[in-house]
N, C-alpha and C positions, 0 to 999 in steps of 0.2 A: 944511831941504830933505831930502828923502829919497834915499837911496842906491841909483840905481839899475845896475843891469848893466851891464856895460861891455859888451854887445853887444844888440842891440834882438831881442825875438821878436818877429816877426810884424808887427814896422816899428812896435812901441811901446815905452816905455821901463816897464819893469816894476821895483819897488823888489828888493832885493837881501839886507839886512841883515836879520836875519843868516840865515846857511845854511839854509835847513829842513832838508833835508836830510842837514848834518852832524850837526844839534841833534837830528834823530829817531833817528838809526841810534848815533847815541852815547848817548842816552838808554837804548832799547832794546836795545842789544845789552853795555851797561856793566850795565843792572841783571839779562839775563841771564847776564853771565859772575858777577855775586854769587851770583845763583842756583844755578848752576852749581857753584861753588866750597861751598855750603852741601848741595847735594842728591847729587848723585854722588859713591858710596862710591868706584868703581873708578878709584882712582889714571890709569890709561892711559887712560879714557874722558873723565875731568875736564876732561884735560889737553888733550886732542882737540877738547872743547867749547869751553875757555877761548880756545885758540891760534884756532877757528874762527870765535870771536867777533871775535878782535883783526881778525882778518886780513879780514872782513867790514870793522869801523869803518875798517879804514890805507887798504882798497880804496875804500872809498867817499870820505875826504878825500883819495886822489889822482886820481882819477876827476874830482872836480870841481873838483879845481886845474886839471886838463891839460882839462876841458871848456871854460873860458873866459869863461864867466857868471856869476863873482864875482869879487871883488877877495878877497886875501889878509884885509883886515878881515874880510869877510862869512865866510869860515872859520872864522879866530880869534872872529869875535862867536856863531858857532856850537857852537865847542870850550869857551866861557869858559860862553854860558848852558844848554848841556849839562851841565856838570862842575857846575854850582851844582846843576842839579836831580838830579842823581846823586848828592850829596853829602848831600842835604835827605832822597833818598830811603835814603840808606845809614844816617843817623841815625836816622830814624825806623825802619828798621826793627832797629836795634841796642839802642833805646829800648824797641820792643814784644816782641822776644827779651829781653831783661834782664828785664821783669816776669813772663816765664812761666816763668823759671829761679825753683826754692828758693833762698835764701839760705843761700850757707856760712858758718856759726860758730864 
């Protein structure tokens, strides 16, 4: 059985699991705070970026806790296959940095 919403839109039961919404803005805004952290020299600008990022993702997984159209899984199943593809994507791209570096000897 599918996991739908604990409140009906529009008088039908729509599935739930897991968050889009957390799963995008955490995808998105995690591989631009890498970005972030790799591209801007200016210490006080980074920093502005990185905080502006977080403060995006925290806004958005409280927003749709206090919205009411998911259960606490549907969150969590959006923070967990978020962080995998965040994760898939942090390797790959540490993999494709590492071969355009020379080797030190």
């Amino acid at each position: 059985m599918v996991n739908v919403r604990p409140v009906l839109l529009d008088g039908v039961a729509k599935a739930s699991f897991p968050s889009s919404h957390v799963l995008i803005v955490f995808c998105v805004f995690g591989t631009a705070m890498e970005q972030c952290q790799r591209r801007i020299t200016a210490k006080p600008w980074r920093l502005i970026a990185i905080v502006g990022c977080a403060l995006v993702m925290a806004l958005t997984l409280i927003g749709r806790t206090l919205s009411g159209v998911h259960w606490l899984t549907d969150l969590l199943g959006g923070l967990l296959v978020s962080h995998a593809c965040l994760f898939a994507y942090l390797a790959v791209v540490a993999r494709l940095t590492e071969r355009r570096m020379p080797n030190e000897a």
